[in-house]
PyMOL Python script that loads the backbone (N, CA, C, O; Angstrom):
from pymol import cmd

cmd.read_pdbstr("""\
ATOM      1  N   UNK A   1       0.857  -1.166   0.000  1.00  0.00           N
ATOM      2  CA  UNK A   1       0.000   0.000   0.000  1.00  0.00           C
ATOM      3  C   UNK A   1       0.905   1.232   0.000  1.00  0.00           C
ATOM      4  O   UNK A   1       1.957   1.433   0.608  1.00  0.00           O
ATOM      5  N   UNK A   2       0.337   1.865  -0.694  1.00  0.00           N
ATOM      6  CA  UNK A   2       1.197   3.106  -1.191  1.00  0.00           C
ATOM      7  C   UNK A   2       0.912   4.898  -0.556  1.00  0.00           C
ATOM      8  O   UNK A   2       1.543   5.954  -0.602  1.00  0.00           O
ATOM      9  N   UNK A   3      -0.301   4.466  -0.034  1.00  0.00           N
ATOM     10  CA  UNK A   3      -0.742   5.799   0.919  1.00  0.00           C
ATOM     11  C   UNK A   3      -2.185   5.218   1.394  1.00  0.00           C
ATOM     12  O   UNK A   3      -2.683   4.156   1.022  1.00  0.00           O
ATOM     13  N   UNK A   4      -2.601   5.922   2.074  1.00  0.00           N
ATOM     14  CA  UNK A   4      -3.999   5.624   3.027  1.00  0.00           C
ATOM     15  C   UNK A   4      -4.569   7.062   3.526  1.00  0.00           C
ATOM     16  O   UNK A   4      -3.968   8.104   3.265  1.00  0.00           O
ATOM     17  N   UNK A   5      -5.782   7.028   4.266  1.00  0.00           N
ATOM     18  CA  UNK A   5      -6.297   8.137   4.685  1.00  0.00           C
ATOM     19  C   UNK A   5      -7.992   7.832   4.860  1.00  0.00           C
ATOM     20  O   UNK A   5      -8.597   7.003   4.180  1.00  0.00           O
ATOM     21  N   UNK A   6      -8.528   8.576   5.782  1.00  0.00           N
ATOM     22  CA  UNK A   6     -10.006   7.610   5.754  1.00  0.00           C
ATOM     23  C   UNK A   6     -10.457   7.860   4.865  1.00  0.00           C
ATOM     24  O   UNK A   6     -10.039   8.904   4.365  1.00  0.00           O
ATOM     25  N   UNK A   7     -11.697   7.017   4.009  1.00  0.00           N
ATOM     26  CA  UNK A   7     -11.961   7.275   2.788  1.00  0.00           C
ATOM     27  C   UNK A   7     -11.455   6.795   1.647  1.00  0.00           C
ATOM     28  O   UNK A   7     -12.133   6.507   0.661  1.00  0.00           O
ATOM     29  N   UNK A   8     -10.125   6.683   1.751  1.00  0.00           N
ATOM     30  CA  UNK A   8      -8.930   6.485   0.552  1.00  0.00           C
ATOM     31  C   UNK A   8      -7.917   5.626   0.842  1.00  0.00           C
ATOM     32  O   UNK A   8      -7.322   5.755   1.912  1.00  0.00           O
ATOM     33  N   UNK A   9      -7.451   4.285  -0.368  1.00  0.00           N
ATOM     34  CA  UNK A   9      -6.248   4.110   0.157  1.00  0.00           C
ATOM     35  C   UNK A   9      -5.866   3.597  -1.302  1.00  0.00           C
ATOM     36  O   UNK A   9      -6.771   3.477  -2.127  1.00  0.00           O
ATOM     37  N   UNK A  10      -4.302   3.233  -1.708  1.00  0.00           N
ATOM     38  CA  UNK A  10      -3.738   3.216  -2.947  1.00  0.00           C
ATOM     39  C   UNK A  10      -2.499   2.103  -2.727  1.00  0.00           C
ATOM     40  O   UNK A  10      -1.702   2.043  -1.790  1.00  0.00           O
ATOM     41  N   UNK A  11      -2.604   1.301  -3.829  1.00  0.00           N
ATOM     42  CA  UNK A  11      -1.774   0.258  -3.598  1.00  0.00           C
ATOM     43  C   UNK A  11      -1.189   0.734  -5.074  1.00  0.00           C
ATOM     44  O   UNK A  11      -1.632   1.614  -5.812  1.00  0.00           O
ATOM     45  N   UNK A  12       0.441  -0.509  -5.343  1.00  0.00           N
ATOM     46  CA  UNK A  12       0.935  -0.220  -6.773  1.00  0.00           C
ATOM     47  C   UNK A  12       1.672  -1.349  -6.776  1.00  0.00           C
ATOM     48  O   UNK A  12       2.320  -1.505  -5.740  1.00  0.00           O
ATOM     49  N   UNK A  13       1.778  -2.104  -7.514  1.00  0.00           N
ATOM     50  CA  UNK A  13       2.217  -3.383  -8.323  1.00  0.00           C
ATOM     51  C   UNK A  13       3.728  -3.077  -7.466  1.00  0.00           C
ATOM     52  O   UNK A  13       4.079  -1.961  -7.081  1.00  0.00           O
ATOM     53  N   UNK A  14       4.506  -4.359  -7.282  1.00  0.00           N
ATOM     54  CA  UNK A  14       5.825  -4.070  -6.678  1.00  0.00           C
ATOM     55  C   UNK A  14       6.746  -4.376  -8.169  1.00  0.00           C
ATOM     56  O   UNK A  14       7.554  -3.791  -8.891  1.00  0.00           O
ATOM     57  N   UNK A  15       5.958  -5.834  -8.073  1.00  0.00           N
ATOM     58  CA  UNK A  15       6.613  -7.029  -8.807  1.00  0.00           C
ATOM     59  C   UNK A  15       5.393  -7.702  -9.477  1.00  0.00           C
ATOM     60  O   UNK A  15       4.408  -7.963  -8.786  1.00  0.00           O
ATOM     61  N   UNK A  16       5.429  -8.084 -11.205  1.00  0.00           N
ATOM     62  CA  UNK A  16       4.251  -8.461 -11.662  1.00  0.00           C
ATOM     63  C   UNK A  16       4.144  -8.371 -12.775  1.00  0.00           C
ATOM     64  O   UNK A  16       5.207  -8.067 -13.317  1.00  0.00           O
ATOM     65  N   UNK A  17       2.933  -8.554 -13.741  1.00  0.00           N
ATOM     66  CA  UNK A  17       3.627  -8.554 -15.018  1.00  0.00           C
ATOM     67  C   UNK A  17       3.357  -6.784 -15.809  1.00  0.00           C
ATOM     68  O   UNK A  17       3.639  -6.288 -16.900  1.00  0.00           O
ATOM     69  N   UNK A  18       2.684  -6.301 -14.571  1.00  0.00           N
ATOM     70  CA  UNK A  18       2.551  -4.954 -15.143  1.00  0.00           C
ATOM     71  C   UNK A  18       3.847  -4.194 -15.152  1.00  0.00           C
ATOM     72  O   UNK A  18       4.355  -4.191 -14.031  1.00  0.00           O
ATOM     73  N   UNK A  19       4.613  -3.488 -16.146  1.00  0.00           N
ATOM     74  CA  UNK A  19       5.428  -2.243 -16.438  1.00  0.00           C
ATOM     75  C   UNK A  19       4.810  -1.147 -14.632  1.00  0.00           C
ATOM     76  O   UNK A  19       5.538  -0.904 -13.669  1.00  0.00           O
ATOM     77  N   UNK A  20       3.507  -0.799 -14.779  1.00  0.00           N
ATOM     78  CA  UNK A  20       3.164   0.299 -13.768  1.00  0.00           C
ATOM     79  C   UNK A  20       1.492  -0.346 -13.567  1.00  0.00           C
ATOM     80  O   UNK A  20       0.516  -0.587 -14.277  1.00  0.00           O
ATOM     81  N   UNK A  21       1.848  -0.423 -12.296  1.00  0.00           N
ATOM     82  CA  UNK A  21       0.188  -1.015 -12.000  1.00  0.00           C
ATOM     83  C   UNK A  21      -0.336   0.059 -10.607  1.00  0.00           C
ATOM     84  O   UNK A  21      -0.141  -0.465  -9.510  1.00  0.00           O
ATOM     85  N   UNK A  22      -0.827   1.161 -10.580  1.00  0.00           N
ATOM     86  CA  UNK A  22      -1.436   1.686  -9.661  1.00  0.00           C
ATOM     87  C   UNK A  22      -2.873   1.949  -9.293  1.00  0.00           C
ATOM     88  O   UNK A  22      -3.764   2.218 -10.099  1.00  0.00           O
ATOM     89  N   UNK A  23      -3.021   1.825  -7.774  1.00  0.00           N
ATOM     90  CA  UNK A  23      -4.723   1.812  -8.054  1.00  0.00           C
ATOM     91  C   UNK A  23      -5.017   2.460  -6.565  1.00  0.00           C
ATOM     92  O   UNK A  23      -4.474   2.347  -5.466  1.00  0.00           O
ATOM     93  N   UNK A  24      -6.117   3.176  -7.061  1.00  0.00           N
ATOM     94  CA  UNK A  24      -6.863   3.687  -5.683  1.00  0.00           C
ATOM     95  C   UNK A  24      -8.106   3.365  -5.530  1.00  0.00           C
ATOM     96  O   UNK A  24      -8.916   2.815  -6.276  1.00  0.00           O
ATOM     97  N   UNK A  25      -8.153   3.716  -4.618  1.00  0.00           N
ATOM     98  CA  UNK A  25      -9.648   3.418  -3.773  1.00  0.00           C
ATOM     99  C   UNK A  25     -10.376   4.396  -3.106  1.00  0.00           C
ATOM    100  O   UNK A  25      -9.785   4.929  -2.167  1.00  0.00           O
ATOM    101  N   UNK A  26     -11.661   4.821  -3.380  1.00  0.00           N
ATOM    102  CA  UNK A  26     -12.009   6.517  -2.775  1.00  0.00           C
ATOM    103  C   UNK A  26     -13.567   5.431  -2.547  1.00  0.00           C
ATOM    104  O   UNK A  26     -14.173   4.584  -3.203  1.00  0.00           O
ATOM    105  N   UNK A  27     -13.676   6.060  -1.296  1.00  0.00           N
ATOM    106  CA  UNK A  27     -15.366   5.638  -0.714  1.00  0.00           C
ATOM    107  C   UNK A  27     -15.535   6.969  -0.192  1.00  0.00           C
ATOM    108  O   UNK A  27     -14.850   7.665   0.558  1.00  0.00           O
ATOM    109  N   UNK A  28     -16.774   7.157  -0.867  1.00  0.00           N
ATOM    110  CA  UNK A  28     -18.048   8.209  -0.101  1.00  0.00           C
ATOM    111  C   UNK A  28     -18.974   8.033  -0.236  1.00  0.00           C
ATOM    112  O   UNK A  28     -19.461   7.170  -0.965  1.00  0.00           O
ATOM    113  N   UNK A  29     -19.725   9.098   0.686  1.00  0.00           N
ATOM    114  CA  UNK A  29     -21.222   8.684   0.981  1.00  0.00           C
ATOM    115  C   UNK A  29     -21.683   9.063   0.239  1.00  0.00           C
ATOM    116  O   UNK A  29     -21.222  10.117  -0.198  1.00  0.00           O
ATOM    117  N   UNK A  30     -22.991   8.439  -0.468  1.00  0.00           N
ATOM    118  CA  UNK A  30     -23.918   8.528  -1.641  1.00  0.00           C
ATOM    119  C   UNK A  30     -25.195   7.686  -1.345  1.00  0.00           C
ATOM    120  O   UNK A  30     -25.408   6.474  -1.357  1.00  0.00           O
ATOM    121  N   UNK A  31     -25.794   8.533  -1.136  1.00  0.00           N
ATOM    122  CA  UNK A  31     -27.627   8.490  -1.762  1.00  0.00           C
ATOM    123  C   UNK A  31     -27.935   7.018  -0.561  1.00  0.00           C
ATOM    124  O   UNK A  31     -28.502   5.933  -0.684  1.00  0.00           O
ATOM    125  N   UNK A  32     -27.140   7.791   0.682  1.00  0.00           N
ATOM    126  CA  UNK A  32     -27.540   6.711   1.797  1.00  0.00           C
ATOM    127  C   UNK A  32     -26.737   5.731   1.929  1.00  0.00           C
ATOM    128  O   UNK A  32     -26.775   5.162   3.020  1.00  0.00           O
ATOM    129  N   UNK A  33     -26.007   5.347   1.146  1.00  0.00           N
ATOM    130  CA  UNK A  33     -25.049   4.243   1.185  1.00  0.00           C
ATOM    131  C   UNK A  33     -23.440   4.467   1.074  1.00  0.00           C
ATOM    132  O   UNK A  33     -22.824   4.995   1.999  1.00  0.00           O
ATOM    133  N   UNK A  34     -22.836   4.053  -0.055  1.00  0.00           N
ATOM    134  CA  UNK A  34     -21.488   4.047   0.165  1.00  0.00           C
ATOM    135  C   UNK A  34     -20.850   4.172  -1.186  1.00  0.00           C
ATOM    136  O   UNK A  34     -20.633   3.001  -1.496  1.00  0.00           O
ATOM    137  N   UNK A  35     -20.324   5.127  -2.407  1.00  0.00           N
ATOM    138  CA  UNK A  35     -19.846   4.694  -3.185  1.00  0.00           C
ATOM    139  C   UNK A  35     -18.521   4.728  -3.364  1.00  0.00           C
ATOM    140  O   UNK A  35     -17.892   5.755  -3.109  1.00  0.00           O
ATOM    141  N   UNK A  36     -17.868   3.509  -3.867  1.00  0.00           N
ATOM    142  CA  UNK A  36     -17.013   2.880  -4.553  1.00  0.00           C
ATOM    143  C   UNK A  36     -16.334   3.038  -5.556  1.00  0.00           C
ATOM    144  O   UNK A  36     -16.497   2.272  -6.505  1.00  0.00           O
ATOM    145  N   UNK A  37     -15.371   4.098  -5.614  1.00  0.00           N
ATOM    146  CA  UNK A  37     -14.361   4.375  -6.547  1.00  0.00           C
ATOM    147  C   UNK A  37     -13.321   4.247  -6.851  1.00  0.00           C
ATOM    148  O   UNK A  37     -12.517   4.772  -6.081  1.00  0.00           O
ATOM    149  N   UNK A  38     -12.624   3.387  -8.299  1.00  0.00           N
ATOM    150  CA  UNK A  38     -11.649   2.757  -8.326  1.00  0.00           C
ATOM    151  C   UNK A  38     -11.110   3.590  -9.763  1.00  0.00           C
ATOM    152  O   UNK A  38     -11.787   4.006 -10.703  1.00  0.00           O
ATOM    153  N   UNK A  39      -9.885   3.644  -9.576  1.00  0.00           N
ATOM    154  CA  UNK A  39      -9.188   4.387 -10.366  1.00  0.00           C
ATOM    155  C   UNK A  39      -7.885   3.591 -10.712  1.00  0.00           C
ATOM    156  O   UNK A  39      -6.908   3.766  -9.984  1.00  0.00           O
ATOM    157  N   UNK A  40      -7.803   2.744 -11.754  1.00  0.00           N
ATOM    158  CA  UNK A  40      -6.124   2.158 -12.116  1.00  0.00           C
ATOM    159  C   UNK A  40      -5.593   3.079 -13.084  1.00  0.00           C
ATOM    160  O   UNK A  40      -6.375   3.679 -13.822  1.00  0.00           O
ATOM    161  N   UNK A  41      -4.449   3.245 -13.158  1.00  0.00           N
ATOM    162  CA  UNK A  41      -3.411   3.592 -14.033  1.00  0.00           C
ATOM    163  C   UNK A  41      -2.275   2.355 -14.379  1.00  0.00           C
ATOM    164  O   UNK A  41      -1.555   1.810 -13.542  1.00  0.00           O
ATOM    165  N   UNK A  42      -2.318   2.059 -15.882  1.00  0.00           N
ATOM    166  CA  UNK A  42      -1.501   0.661 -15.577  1.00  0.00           C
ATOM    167  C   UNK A  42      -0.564   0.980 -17.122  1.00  0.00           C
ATOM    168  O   UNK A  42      -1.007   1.688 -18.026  1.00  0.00           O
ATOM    169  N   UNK A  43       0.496   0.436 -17.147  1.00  0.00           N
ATOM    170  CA  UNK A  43       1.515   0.205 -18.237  1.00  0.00           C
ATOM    171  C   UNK A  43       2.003  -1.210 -18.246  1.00  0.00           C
ATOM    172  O   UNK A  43       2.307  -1.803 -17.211  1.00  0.00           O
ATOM    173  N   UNK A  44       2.068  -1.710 -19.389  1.00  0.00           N
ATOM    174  CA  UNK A  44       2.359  -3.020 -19.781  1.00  0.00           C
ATOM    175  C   UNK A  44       3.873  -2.787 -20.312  1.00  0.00           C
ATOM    176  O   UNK A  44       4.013  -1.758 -20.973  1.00  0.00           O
ATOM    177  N   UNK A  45       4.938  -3.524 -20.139  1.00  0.00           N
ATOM    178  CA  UNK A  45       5.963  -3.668 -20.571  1.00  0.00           C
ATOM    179  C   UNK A  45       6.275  -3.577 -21.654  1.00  0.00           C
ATOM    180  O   UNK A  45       5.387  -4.180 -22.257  1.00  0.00           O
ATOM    181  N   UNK A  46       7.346  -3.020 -22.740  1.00  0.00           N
ATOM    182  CA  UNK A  46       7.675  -3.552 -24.204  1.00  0.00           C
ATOM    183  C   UNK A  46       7.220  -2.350 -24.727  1.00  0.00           C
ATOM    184  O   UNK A  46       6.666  -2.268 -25.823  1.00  0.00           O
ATOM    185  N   UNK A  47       7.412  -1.509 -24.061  1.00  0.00           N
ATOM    186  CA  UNK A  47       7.285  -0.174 -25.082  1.00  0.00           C
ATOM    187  C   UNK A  47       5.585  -0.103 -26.161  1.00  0.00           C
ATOM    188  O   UNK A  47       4.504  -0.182 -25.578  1.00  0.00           O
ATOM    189  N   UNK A  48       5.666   0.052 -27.722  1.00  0.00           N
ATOM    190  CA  UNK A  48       4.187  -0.124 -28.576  1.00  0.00           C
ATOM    191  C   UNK A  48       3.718  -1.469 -28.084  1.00  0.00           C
ATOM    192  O   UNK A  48       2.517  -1.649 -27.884  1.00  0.00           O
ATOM    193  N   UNK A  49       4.704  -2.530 -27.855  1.00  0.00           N
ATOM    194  CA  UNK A  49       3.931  -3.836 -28.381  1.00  0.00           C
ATOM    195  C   UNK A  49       3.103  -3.972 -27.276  1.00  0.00           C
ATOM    196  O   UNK A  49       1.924  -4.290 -27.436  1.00  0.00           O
ATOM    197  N   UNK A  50       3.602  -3.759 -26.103  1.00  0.00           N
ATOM    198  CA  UNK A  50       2.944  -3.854 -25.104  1.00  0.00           C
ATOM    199  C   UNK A  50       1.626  -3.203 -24.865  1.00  0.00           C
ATOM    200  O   UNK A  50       0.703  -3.627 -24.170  1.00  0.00           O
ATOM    201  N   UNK A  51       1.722  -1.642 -25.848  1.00  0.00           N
ATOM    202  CA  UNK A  51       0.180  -0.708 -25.823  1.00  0.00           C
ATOM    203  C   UNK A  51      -0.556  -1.181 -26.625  1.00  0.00           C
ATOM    204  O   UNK A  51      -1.728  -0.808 -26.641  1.00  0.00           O
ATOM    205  N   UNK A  52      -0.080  -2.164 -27.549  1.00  0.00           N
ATOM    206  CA  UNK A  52      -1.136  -3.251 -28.786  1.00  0.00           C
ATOM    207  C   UNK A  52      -1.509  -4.259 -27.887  1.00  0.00           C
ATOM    208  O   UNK A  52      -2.673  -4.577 -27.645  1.00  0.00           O
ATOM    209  N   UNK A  53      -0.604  -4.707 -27.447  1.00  0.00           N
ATOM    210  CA  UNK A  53      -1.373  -5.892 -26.292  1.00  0.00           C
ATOM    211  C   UNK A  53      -2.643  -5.451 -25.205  1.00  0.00           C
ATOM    212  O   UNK A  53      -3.663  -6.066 -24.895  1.00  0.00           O
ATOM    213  N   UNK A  54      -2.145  -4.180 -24.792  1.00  0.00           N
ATOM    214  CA  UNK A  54      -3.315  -3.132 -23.718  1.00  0.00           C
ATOM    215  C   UNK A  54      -4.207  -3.192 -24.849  1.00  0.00           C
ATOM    216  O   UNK A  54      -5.097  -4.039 -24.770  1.00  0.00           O
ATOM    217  N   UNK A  55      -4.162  -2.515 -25.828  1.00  0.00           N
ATOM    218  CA  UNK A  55      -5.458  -2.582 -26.550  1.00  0.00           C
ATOM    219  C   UNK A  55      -6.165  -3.551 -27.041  1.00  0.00           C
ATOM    220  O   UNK A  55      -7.301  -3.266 -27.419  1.00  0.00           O
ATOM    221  N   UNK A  56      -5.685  -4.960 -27.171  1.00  0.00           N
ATOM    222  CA  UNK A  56      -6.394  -6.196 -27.954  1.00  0.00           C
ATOM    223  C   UNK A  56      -6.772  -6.834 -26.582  1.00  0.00           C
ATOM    224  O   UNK A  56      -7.938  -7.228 -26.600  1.00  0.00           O
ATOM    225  N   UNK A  57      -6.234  -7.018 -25.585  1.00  0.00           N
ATOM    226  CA  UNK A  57      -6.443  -8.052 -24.543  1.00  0.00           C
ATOM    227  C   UNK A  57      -6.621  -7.743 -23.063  1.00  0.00           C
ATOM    228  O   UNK A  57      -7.544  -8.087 -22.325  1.00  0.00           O
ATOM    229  N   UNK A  58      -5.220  -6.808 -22.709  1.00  0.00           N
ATOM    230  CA  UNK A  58      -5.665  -6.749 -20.792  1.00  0.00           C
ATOM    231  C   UNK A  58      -6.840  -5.433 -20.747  1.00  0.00           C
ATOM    232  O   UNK A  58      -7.182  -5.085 -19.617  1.00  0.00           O
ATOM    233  N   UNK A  59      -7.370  -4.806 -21.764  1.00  0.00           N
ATOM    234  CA  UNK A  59      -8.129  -3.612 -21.493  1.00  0.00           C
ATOM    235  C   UNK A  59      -9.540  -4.609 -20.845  1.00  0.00           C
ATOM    236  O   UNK A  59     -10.159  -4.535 -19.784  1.00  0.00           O
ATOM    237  N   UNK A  60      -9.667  -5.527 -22.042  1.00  0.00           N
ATOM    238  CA  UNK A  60     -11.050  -6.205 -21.107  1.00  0.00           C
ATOM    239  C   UNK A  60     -10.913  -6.931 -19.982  1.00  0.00           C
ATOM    240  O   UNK A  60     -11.821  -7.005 -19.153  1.00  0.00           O
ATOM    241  N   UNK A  61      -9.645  -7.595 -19.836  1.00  0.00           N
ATOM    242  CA  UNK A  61      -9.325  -8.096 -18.423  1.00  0.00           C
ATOM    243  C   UNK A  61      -9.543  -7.506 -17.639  1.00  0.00           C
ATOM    244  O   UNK A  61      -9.885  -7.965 -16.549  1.00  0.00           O
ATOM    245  N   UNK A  62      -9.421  -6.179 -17.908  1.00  0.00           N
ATOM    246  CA  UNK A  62      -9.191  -5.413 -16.666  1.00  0.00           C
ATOM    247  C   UNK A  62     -10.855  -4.916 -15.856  1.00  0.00           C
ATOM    248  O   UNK A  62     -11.345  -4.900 -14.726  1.00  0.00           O
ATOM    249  N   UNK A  63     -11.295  -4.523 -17.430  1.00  0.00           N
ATOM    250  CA  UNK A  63     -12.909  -4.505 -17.490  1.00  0.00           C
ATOM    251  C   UNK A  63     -13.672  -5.725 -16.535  1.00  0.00           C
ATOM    252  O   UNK A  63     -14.439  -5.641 -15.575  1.00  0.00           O
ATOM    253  N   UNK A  64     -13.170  -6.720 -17.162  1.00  0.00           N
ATOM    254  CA  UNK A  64     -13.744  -8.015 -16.553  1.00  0.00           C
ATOM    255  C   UNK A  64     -13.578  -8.102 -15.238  1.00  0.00           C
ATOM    256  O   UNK A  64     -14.467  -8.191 -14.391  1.00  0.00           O
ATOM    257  N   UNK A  65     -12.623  -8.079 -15.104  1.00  0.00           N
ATOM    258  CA  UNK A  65     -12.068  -7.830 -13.146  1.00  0.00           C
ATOM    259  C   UNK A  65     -13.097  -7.131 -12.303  1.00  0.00           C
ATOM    260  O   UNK A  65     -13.753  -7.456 -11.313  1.00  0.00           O
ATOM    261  N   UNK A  66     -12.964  -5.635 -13.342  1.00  0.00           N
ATOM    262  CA  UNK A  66     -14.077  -5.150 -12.231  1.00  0.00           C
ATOM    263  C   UNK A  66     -15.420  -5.060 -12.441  1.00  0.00           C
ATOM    264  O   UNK A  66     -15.976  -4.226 -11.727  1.00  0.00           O
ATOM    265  N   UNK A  67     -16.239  -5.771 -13.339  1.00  0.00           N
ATOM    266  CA  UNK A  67     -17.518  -5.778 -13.550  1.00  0.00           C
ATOM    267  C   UNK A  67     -17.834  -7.065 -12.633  1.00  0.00           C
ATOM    268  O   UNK A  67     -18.939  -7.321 -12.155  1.00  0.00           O
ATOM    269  N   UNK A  68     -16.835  -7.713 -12.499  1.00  0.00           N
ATOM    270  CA  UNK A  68     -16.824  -8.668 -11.454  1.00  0.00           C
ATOM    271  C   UNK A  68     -17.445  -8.390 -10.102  1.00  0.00           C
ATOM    272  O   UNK A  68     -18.505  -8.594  -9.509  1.00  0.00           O
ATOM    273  N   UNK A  69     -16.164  -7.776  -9.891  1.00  0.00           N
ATOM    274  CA  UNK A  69     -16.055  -7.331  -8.851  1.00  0.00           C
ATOM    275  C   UNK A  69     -16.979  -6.474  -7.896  1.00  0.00           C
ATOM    276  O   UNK A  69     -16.916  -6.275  -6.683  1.00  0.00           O
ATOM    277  N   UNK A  70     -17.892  -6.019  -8.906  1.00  0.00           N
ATOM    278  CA  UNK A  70     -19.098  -4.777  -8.822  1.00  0.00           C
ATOM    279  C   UNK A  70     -19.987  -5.569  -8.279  1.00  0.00           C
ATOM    280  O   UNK A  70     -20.582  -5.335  -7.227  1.00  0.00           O
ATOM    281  N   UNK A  71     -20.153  -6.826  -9.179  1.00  0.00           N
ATOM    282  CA  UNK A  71     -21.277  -7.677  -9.368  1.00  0.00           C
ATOM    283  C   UNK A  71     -21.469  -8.641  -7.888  1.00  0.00           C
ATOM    284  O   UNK A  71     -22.536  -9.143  -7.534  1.00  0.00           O
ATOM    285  N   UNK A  72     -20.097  -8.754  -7.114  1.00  0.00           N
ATOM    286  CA  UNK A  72     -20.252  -9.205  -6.091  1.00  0.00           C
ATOM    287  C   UNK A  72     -20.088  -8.256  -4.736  1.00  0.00           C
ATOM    288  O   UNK A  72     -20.481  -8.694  -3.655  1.00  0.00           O
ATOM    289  N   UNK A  73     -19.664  -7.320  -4.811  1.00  0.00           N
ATOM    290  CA  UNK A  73     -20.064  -6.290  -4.147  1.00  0.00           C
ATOM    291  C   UNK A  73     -21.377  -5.450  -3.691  1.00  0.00           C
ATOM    292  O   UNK A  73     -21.707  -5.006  -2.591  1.00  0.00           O
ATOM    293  N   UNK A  74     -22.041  -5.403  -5.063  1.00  0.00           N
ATOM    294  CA  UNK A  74     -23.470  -5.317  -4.836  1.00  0.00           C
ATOM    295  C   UNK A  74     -24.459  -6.306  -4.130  1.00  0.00           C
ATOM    296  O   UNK A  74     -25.423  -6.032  -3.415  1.00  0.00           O
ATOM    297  N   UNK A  75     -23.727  -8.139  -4.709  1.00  0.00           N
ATOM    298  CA  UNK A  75     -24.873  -8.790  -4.039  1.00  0.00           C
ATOM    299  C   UNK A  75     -24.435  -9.153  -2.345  1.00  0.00           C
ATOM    300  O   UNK A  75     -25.238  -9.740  -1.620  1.00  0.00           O
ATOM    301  N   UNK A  76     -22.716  -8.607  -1.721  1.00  0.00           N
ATOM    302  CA  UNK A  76     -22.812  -8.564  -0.334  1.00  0.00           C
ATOM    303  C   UNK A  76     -23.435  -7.352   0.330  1.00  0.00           C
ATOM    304  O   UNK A  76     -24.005  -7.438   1.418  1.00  0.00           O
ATOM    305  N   UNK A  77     -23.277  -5.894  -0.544  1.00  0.00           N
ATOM    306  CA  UNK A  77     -23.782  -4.867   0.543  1.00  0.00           C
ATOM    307  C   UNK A  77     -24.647  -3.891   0.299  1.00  0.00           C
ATOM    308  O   UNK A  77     -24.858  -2.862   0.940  1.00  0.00           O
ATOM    309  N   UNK A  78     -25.424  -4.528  -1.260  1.00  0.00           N
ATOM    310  CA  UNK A  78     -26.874  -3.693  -1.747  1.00  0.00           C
ATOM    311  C   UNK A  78     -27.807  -4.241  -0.380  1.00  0.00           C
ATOM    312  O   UNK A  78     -27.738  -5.310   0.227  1.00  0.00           O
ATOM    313  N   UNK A  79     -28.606  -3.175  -0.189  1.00  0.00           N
ATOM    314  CA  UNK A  79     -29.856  -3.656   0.497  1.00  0.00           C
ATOM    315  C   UNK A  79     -30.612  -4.193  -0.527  1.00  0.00           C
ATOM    316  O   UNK A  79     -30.341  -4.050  -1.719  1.00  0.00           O
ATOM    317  N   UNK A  80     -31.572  -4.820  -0.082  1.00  0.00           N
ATOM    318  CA  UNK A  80     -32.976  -5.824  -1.151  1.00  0.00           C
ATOM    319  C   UNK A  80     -34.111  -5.003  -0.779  1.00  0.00           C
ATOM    320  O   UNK A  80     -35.231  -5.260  -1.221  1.00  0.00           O
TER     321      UNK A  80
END
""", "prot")
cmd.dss("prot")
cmd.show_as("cartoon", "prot")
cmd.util.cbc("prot")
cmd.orient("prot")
């Protein structure tokens, strides 16, 4: 983890296959509940080839990760 603060905290790849993997985390209050804001900044290794690879493949990974991630988040701490 790379900084913290209530509300906020930010981690960044040490070691991995990302070039630059950074990410934060911002929670505030919204409409009674809690929202959830995630912000990556990421670089893939290899200079272009690597920004052709970001564009054909880890962009939806990354997508995928967090539509995931949404999807189970909502069904632990949506109310019904």
């Amino acid at each position: 983890m790379i900084g913290s603060r209530p509300g906020f905290f930010a981690d960044e790849q040490v070691k991995g296959p990302y070039g630059k993997w950074d990410h934060t985390h911002e929670f505030e209050p919204f409409a009674g509940g809690v929202l959830l804001r995630d912000t990556v900044v990421f670089r893939l290794p290899l200079g272009w080839l690597g920004r052709l690879a970001a564009l054909a493949l880890v962009l939806k990974d990354v997508e995928a990760i967090f539509a995931y991630r949404s999807r189970v988040m909502g069904s632990v701490f949506c109310s019904r």
